[in-house]
PDB file with one MODEL, atoms N, CA, C and O in Angstrom:
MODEL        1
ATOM      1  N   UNK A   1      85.402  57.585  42.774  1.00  0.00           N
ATOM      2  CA  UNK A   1      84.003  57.829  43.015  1.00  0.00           C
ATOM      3  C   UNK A   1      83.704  59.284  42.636  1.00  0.00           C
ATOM      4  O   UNK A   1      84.621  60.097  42.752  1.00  0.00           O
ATOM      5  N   UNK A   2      82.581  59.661  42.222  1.00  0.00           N
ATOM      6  CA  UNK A   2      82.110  60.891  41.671  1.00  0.00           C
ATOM      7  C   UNK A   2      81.315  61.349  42.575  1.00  0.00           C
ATOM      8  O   UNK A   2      80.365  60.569  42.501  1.00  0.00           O
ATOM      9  N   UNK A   3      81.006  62.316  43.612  1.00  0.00           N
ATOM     10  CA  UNK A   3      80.139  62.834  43.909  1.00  0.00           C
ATOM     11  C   UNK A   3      79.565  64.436  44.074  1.00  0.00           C
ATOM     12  O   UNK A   3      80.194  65.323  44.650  1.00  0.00           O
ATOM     13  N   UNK A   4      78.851  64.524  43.733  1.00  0.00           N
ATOM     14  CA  UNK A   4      78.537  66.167  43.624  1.00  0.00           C
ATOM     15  C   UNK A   4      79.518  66.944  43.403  1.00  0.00           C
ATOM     16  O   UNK A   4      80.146  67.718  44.125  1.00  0.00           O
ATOM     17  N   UNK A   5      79.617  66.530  41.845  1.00  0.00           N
ATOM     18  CA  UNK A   5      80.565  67.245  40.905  1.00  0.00           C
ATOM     19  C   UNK A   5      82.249  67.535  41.209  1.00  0.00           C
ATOM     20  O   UNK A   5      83.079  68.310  40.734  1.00  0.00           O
ATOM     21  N   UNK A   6      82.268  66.380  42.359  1.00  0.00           N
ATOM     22  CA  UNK A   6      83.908  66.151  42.635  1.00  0.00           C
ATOM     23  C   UNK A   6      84.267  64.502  42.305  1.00  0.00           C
ATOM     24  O   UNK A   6      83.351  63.691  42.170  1.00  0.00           O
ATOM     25  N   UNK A   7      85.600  64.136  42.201  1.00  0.00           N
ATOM     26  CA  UNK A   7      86.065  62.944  41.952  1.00  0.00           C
ATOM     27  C   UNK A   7      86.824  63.051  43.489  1.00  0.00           C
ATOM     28  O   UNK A   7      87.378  63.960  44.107  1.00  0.00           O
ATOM     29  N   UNK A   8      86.553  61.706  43.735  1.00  0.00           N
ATOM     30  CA  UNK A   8      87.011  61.601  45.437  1.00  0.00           C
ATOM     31  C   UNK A   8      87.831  60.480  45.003  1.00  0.00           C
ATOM     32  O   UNK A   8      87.678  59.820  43.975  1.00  0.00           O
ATOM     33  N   UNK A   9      88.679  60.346  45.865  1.00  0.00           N
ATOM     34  CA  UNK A   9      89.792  58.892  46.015  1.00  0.00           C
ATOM     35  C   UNK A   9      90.219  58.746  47.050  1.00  0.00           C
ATOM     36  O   UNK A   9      90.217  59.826  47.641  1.00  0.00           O
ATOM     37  N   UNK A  10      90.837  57.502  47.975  1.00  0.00           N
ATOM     38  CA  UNK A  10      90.946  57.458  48.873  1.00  0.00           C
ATOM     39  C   UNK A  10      91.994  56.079  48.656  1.00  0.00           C
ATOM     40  O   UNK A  10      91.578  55.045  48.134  1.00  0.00           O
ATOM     41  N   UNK A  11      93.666  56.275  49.231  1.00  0.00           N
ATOM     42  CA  UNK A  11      94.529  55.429  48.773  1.00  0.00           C
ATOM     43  C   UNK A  11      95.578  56.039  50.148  1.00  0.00           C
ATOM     44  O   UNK A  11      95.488  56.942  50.980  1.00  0.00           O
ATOM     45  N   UNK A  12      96.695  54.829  49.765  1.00  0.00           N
ATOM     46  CA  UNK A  12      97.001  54.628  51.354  1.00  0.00           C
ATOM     47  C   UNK A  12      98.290  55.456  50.770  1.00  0.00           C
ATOM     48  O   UNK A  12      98.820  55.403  49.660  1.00  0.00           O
ATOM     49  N   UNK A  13      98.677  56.438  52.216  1.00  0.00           N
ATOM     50  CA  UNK A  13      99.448  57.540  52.131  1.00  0.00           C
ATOM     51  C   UNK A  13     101.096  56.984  51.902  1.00  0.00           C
ATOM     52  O   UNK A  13     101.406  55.809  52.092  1.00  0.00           O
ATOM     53  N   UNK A  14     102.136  58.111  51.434  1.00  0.00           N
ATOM     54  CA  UNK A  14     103.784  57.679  50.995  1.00  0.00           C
ATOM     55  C   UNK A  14     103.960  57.038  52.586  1.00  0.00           C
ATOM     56  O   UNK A  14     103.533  57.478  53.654  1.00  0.00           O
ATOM     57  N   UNK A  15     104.658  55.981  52.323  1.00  0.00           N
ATOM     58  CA  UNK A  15     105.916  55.464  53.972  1.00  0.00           C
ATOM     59  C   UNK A  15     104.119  54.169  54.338  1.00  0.00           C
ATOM     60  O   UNK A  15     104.439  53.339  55.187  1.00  0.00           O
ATOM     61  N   UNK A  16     103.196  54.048  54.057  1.00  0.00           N
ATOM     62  CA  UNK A  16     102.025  53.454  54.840  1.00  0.00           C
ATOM     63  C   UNK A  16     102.354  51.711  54.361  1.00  0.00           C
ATOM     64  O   UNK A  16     102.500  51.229  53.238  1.00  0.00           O
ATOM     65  N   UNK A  17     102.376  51.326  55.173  1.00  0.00           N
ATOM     66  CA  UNK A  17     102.449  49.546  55.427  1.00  0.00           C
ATOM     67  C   UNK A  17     101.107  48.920  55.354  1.00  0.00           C
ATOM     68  O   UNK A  17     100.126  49.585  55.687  1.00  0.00           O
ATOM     69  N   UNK A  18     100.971  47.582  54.909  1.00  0.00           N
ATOM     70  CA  UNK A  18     100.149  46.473  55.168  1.00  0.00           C
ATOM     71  C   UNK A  18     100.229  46.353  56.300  1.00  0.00           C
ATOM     72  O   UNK A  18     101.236  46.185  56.990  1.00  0.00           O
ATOM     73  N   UNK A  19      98.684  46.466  56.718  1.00  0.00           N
ATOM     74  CA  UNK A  19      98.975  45.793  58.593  1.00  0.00           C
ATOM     75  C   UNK A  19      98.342  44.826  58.860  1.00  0.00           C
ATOM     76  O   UNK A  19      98.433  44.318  59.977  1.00  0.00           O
ATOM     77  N   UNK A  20      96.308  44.675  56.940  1.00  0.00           N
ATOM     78  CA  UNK A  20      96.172  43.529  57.004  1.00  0.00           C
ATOM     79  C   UNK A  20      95.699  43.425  55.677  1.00  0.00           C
ATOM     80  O   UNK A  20      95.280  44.396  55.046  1.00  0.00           O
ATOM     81  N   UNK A  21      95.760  42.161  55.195  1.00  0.00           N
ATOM     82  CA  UNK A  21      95.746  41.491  53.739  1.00  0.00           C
ATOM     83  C   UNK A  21      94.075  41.808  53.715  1.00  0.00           C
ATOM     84  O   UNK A  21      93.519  41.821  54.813  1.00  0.00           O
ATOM     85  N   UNK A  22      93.285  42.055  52.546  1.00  0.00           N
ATOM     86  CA  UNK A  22      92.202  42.523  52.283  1.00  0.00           C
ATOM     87  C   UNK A  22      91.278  41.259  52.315  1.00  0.00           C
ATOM     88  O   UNK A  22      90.063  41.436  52.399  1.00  0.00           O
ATOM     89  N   UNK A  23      91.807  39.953  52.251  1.00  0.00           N
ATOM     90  CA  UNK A  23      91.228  38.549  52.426  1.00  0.00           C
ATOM     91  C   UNK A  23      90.624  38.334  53.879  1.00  0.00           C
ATOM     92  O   UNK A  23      89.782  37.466  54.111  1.00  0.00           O
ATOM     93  N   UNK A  24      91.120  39.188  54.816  1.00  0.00           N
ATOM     94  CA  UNK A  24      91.393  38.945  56.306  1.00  0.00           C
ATOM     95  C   UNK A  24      90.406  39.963  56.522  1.00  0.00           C
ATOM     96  O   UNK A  24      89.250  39.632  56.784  1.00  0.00           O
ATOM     97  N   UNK A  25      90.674  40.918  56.455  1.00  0.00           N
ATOM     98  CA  UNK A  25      89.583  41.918  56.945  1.00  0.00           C
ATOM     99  C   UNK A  25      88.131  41.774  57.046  1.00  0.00           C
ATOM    100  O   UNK A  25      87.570  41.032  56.240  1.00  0.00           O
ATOM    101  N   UNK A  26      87.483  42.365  57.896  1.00  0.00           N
ATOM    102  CA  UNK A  26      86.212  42.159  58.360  1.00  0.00           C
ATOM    103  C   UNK A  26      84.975  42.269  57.115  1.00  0.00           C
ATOM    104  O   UNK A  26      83.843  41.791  57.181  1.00  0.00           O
ATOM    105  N   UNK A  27      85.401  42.820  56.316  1.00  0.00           N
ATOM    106  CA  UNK A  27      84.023  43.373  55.429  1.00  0.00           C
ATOM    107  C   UNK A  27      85.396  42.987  54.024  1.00  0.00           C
ATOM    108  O   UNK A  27      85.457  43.748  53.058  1.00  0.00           O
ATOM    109  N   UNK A  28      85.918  42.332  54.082  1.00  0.00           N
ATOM    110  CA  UNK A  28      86.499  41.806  52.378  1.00  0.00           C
ATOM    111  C   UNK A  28      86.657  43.165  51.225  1.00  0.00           C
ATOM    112  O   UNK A  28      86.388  43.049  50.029  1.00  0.00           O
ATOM    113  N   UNK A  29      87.164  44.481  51.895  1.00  0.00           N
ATOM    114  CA  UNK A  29      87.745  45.552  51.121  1.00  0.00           C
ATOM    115  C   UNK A  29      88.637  44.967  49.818  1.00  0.00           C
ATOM    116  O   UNK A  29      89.347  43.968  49.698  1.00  0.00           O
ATOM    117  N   UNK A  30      88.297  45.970  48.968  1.00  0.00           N
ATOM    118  CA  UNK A  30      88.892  46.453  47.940  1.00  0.00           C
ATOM    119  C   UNK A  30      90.681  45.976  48.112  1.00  0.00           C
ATOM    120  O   UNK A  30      91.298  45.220  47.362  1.00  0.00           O
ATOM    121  N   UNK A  31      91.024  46.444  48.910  1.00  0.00           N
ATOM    122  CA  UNK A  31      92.222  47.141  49.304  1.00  0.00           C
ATOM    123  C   UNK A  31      92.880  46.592  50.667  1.00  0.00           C
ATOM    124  O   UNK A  31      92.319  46.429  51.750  1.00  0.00           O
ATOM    125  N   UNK A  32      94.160  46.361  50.338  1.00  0.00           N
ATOM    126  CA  UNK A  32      94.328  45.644  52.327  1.00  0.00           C
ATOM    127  C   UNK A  32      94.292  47.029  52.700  1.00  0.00           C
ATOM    128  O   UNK A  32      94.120  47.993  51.954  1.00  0.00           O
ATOM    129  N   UNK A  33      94.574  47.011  54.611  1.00  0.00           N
ATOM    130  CA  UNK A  33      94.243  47.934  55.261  1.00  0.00           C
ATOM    131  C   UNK A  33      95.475  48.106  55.198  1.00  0.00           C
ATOM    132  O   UNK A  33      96.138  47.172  54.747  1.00  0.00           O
ATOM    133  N   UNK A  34      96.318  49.611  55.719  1.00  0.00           N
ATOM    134  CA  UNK A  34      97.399  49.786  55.841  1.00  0.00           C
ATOM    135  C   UNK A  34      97.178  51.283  56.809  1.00  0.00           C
ATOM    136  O   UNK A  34      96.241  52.055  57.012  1.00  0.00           O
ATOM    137  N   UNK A  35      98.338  51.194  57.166  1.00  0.00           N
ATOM    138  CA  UNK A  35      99.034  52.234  58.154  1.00  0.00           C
ATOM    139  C   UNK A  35      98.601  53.917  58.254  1.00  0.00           C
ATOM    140  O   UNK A  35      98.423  54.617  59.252  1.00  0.00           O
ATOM    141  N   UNK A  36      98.508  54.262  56.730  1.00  0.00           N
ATOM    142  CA  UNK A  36      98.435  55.568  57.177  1.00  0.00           C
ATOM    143  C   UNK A  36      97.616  55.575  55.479  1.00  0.00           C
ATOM    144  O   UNK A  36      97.817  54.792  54.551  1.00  0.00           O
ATOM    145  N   UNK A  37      96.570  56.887  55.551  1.00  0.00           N
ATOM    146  CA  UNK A  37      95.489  57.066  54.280  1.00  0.00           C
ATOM    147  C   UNK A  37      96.049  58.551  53.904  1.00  0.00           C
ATOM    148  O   UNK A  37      96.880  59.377  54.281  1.00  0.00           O
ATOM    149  N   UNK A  38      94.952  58.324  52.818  1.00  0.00           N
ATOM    150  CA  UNK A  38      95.743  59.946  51.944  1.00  0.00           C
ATOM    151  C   UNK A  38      94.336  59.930  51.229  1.00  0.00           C
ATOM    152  O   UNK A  38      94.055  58.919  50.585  1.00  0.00           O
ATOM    153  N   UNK A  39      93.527  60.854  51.284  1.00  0.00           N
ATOM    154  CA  UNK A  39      92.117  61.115  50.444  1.00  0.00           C
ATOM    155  C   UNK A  39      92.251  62.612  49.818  1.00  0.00           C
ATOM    156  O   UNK A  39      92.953  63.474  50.347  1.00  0.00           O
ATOM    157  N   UNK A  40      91.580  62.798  48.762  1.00  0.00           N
ATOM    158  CA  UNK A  40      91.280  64.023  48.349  1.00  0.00           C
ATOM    159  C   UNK A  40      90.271  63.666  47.461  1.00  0.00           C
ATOM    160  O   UNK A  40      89.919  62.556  47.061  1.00  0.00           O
ATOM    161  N   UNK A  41      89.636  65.398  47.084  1.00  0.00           N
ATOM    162  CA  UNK A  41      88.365  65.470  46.122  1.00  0.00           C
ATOM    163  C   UNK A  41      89.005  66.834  45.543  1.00  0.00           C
ATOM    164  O   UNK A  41      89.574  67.753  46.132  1.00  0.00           O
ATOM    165  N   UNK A  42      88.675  66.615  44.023  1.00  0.00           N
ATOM    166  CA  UNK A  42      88.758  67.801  43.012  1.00  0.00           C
ATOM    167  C   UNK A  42      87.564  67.791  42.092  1.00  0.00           C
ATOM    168  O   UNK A  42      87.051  66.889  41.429  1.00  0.00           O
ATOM    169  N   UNK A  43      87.231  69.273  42.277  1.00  0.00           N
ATOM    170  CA  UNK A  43      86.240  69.425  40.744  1.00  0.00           C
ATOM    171  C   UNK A  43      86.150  68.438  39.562  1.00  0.00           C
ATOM    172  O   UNK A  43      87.233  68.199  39.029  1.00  0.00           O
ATOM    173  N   UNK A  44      85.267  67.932  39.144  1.00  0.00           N
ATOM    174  CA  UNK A  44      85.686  67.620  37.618  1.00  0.00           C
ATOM    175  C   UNK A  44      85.182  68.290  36.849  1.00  0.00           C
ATOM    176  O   UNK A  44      84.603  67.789  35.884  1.00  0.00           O
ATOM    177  N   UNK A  45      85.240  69.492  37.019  1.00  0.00           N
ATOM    178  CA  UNK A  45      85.266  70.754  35.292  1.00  0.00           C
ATOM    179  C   UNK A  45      85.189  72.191  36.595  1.00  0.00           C
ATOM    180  O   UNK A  45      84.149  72.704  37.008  1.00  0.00           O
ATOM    181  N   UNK A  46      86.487  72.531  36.969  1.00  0.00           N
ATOM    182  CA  UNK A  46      87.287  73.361  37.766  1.00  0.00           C
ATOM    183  C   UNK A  46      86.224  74.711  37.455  1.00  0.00           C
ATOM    184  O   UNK A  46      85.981  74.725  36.248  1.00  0.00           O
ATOM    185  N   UNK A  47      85.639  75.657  38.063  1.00  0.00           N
ATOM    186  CA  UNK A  47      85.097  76.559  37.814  1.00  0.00           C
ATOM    187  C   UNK A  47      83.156  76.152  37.406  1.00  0.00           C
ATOM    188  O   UNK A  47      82.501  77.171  37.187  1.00  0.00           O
ATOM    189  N   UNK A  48      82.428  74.920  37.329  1.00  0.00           N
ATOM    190  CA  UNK A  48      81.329  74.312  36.567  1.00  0.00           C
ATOM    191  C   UNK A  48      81.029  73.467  37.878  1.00  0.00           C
ATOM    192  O   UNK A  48      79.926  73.685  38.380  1.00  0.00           O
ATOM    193  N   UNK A  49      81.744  72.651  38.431  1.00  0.00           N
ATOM    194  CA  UNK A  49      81.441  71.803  39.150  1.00  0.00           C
ATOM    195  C   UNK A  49      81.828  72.280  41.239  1.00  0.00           C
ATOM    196  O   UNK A  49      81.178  72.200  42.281  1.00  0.00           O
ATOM    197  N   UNK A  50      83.153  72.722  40.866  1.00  0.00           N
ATOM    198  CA  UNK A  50      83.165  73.681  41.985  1.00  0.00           C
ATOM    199  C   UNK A  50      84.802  74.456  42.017  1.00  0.00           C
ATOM    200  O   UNK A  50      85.381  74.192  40.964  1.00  0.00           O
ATOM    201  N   UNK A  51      85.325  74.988  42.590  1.00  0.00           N
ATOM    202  CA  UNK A  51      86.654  75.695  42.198  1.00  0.00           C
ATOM    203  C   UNK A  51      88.024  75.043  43.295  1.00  0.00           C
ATOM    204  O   UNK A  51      89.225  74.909  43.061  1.00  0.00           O
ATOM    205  N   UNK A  52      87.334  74.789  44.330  1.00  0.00           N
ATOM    206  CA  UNK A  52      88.788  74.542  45.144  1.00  0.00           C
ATOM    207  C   UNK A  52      89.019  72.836  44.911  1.00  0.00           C
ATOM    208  O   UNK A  52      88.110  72.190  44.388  1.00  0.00           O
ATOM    209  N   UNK A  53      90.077  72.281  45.263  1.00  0.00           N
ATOM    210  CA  UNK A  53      90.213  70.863  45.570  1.00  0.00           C
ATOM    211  C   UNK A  53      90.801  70.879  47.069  1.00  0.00           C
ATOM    212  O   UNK A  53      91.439  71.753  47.657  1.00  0.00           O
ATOM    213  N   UNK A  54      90.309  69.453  47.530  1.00  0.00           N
ATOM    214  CA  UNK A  54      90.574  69.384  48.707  1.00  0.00           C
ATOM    215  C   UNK A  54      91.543  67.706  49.407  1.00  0.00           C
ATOM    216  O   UNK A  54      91.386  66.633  48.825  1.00  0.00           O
ATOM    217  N   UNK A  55      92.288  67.809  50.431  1.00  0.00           N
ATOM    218  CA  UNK A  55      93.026  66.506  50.720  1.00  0.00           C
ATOM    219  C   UNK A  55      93.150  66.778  52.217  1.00  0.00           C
ATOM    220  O   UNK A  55      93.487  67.830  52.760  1.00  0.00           O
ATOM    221  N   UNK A  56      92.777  65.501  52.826  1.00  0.00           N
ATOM    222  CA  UNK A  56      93.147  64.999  54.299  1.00  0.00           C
ATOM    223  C   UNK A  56      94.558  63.633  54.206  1.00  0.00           C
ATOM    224  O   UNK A  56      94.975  62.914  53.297  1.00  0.00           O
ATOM    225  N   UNK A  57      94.810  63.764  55.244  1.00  0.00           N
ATOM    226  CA  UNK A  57      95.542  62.496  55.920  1.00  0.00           C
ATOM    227  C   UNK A  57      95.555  61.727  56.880  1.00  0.00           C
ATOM    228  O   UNK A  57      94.407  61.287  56.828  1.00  0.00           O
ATOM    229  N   UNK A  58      96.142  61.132  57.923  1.00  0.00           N
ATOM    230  CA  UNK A  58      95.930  60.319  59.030  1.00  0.00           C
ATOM    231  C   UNK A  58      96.316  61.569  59.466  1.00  0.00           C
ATOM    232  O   UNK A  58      95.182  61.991  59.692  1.00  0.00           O
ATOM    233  N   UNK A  59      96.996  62.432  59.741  1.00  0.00           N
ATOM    234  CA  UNK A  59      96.884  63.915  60.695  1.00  0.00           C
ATOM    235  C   UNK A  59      95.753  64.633  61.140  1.00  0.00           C
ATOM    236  O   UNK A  59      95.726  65.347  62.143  1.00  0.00           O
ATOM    237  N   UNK A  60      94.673  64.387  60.240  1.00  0.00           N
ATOM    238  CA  UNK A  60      93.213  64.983  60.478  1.00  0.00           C
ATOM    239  C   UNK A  60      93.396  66.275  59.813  1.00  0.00           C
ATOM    240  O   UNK A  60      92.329  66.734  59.405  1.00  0.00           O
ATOM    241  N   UNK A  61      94.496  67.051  59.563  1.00  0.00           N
ATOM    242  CA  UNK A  61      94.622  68.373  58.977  1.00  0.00           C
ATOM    243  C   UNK A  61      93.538  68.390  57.304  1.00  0.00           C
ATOM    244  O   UNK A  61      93.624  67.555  56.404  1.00  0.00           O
ATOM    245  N   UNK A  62      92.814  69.326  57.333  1.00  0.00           N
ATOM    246  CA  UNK A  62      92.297  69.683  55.477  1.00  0.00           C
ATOM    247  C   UNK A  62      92.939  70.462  54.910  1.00  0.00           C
ATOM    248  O   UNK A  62      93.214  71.494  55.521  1.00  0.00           O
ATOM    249  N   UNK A  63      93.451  70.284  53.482  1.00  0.00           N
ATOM    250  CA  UNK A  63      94.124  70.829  53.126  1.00  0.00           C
ATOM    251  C   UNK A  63      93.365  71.719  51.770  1.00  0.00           C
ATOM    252  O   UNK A  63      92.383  71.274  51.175  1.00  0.00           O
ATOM    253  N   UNK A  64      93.793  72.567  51.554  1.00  0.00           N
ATOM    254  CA  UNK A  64      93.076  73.168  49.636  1.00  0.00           C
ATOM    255  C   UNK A  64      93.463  73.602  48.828  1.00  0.00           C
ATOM    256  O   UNK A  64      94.516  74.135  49.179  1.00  0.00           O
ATOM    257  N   UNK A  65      93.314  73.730  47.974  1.00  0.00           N
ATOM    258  CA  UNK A  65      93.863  74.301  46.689  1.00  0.00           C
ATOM    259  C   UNK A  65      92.961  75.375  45.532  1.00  0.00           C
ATOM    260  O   UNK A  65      92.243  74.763  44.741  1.00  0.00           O
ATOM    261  N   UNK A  66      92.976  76.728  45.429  1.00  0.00           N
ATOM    262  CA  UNK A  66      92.314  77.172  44.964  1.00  0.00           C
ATOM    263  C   UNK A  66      92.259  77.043  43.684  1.00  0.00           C
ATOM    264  O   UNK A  66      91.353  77.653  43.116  1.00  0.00           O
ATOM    265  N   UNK A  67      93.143  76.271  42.914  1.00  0.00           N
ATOM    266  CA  UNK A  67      93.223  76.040  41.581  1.00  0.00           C
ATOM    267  C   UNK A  67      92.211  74.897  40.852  1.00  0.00           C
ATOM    268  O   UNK A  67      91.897  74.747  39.671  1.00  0.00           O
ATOM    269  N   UNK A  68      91.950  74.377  41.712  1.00  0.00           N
ATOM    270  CA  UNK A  68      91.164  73.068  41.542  1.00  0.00           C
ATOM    271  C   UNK A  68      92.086  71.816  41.130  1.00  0.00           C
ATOM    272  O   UNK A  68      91.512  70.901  40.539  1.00  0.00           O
ATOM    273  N   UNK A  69      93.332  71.703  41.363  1.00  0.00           N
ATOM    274  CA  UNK A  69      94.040  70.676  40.606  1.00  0.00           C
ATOM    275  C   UNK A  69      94.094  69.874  41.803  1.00  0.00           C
ATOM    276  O   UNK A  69      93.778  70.271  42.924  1.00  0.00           O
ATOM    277  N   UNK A  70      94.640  68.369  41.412  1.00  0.00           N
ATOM    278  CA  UNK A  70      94.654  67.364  42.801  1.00  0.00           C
ATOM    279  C   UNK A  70      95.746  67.780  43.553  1.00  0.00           C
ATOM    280  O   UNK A  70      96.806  68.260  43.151  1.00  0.00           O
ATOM    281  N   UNK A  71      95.329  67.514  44.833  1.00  0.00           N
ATOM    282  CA  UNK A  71      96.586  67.851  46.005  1.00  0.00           C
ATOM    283  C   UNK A  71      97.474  66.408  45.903  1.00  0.00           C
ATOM    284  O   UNK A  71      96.889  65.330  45.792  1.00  0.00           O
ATOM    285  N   UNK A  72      98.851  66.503  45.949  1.00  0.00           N
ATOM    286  CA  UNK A  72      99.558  65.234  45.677  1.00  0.00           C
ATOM    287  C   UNK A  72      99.457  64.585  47.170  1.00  0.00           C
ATOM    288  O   UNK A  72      98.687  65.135  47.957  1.00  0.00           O
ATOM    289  N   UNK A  73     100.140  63.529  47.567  1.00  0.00           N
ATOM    290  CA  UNK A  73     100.089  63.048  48.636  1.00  0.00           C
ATOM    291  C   UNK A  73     101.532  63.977  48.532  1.00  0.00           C
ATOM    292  O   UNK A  73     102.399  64.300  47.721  1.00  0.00           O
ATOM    293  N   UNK A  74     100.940  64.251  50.668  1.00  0.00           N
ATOM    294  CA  UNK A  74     102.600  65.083  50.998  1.00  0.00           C
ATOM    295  C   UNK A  74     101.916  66.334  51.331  1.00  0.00           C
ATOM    296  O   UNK A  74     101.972  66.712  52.501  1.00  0.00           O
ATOM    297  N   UNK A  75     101.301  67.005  50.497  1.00  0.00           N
ATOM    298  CA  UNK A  75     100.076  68.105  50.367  1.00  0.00           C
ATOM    299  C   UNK A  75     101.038  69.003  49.670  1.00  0.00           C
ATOM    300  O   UNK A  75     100.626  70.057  50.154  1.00  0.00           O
ATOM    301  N   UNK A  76     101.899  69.320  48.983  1.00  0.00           N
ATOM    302  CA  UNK A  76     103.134  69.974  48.294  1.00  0.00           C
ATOM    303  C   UNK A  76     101.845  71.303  47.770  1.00  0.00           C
ATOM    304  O   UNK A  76     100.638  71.065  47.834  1.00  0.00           O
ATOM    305  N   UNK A  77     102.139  72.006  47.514  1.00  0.00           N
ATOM    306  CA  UNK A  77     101.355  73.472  47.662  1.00  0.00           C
ATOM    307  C   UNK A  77      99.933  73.472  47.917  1.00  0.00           C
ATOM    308  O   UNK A  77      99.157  73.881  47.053  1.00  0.00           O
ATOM    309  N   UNK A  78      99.624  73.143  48.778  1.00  0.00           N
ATOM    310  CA  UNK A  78      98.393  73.106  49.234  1.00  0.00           C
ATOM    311  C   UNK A  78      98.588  73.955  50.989  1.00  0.00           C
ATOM    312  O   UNK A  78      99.607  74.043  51.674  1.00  0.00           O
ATOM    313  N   UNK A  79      96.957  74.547  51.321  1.00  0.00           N
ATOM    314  CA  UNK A  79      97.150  75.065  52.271  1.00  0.00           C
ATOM    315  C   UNK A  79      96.307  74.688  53.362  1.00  0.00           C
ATOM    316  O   UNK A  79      95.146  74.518  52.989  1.00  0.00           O
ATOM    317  N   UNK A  80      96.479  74.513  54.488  1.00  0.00           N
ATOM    318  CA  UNK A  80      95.648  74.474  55.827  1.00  0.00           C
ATOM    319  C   UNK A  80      94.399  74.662  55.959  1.00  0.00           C
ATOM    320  O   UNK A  80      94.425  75.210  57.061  1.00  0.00           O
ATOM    321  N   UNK A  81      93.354  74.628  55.687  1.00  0.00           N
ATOM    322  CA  UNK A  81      91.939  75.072  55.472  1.00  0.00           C
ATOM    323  C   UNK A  81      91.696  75.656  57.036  1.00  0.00           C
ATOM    324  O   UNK A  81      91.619  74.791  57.909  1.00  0.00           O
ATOM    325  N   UNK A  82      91.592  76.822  57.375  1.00  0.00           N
ATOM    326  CA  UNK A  82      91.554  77.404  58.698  1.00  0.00           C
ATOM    327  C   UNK A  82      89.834  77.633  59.207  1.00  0.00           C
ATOM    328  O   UNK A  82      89.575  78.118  60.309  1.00  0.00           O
TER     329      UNK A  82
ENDMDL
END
C-alpha cells in the first residue's frame, strides 16, 4: 500500500504460526491470521517523499532508520524511536 509518500506492508513476523486459515476468519482476509506481525513503512524516493523508514512488531516497540531503507524483520540496524 502507498500512502503519503511511504510504501507500507504488513506480513507476519520470523518464528509466527497459523492460528487461523483466512477461509475461517471473520472478514475473509487476504492472509490467514497468525501469531506474531512485522509492519514497516519506507519513503519511496528517500529524501522527496520523506527520509526515515519505520517498523513495529507484536512488541509494540517503533523502530527507525535514518537512511530510509526497509527495516528487515528482526529490526537488524534499526533503532528504538524514543
Amino acid at each position: 500500500m502507498i500512502k503519503s509518500g511511504y510504501a507500507i506492508a504488513v506480513a507476519a513476523d520470523t518464528g509466527a504460526v497459523t492460528v487461523t486459515l483466512k477461509a475461517k476468519t471473520c472478514n475473509s482476509a487476504a492472509a490467514d491470521a497468525v501469531s506474531a506481525y512485522y509492519a514497516e513503512g519506507h519513503p519511496i524516493a528517500v529524501g522527496s517523499t520523506g527520509q526515515r523508514s519505520f517498523a513495529t512488531n507484536g512488541r509494540a516497540t517503533i523502530y527507525f532508520l535514518n537512511t530510509g531503507a526497509v527495516i528487515p524483520k528482526g529490526m537488524a540496524g534499526a533503532s528504538e524511536l524514543q
